[in-house]
Phi, psi and omega in degrees: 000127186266142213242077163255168188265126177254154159211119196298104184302148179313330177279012162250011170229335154199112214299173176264012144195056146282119163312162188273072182224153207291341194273343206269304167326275173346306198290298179308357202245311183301278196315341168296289171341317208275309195284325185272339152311339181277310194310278168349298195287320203254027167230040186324338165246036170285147170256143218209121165222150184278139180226171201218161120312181161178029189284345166276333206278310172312323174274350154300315174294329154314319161279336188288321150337326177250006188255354181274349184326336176277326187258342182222154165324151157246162194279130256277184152266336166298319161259025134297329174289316190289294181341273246263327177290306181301277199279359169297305158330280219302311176332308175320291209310294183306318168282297160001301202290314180274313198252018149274324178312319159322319162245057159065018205253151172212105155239168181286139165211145180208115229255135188258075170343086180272132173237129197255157199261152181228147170254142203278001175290326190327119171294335169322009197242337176259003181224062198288165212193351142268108243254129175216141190056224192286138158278148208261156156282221181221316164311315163310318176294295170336280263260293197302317213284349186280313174296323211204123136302130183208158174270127155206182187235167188279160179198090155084223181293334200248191188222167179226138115357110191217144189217183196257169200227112180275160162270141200275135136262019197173150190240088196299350182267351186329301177302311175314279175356296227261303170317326226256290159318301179272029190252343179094040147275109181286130155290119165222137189198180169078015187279158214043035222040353158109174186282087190336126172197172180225179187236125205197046191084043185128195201235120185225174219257113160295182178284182213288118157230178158221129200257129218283140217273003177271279191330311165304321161321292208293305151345286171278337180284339177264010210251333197250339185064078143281150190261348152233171171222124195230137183244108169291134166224180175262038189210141169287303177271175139277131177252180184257280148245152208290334199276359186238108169304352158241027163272037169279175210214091155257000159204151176198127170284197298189294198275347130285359137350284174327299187323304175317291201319011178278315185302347185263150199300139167267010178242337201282258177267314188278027126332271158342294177305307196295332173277317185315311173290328189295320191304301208303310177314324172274016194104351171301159179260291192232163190238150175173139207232096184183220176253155197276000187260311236240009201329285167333314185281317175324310200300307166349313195065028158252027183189154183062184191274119183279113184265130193226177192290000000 
């Protein structure tokens, strides 16, 4: 019985040139459903967990929080972060739900409130590096910088808001997950990399940070011993360069990767690589990198970048 890990790229929930409204989310999110229900149908006993983005989403909420900000409080960031994970979940779930019924399949599913453990030593909390919500003038910032201390960077003329992305050591729902799985329950969990928290007598919320959702992945599949892991996206390869199509990479080990990584998007891909390799190091049998239409040939290694020992 084959145990894999799927982890849905931000274009399975909304593309980049889409308005961010709630119908055009559905519909990608129903069409992600549509390709892993297929998946589904022609594997009966696979076993499956789901990991989600949530990096348009988080930042929607975020603005709406500040333009709301006059009339009502705004809300921590970590449970914003928890919004965007719940509902992206019940989406996931309901469509999943709905287009296995489509094909006469009845599983169990279950979307898990994930809090990923973080340490505060980490340095990313004294070098934040991730960029969220509006750009500022340099009079707008002045203004903001009056209500709220924030970190930020210049973007061009203007300025941006950047808080830190820590790497996750820990999954605090890990047994649940893990039960849930091998119990034959499709699993959707990780989602945004999960809800930022430390560990102090217990459990407390870190500070505003967000945690990059493949390294979350990355996490829980070895941590539960899935035996692949496959990362969806919107591109058939990992490339050398995205701009010339024929440096794609349809197979590669783990140590020619390494090599590789000077050539890859620091926000893009090379995320993406780096759990595939971290995966495979840790015990994974396979890896695999590709487009999300194409699920079935990805899991396959006959479409997308096959990552190997």
């Amino acid at each position: 019985m084959k145990r894999v890990l799927i982890a849905l790229g931000g274009n399975a929930l909304l593309r980049t040139d889409e308005e961010q409204t709630y119908s055009n989310q559905y519909q990608n999110i129903s069409n992600a459903a549509r390709h892993i229900a297929r998946l589904v149908s022609k594997n009966k006993s696979l076993k499956l967990i789901i990991t989600h983005g949530n990096g348009p989403q988080v930042g929607d909420e975020f603005l709406r929080n500040l333009f709301a900000s006059n009339k009502v409080k705004s809300l921590p960031f970590h449970i914003i972060n928890a919004e965007t994970q719940a509902f992206i979940g019940s989406m996931l779930e309901t469509a999943l739900l709905y287009h296995l019924a489509q094909l006469g399949i009845e599983r169990d599913i279950s979307v898990v409130m994930t809090h990923a453990i973080v340490s505060l030593k980490d340095a990313a909390f004294s070098r934040p590096t991730k960029p969220i919500g509006p750009l500022y003038t340099k009079r707008q910032l002045k203004q903001e910088l009056k209500r709220e201390r924030f970190s930020y960077v210049p973007f061009g003329s203007q300025y941006r808001r950047v808080i830190a992305s820590p790497a996750p050591i820990g999954v605090v729902e890990h047994d649940q997950i893990q039960r849930l799985f091998d119990s034959g329950t499709i699993v959707i969990a990780g989602g945004g990399g999960g809800i930022p928290v430390y560990k102090s007598k217990g459990i407390k919320y870190a500070p505003p940070s967000v945690i990059d959702k493949d390294s979350t992945s990355r996490l829980i599949a070895n941590s539960i011993f899935v035996e692949q892991m496959a990362i969806l996206t919107d591109i058939d390869y990992v490339y050398r360069d995205l701009n010339d199509k024929s440096t794609y990479i349809s197979r590669a080990s783990t140590a020619e990767l390494e090599r590789m990584m000077p050539y890859f998007g620091e926000g893009t891909m090379k995320p993406k690589v780096k759990a595939c390799i971290d995966f495979i190091t840790h015990g994974g049998t396979a890896a695999n990198i590709g487009r999300l239409e194409l699920i079935d040939e990805v899991i396959r290694g006959r479409s997308g970048t096959a990552i190997t020992k």
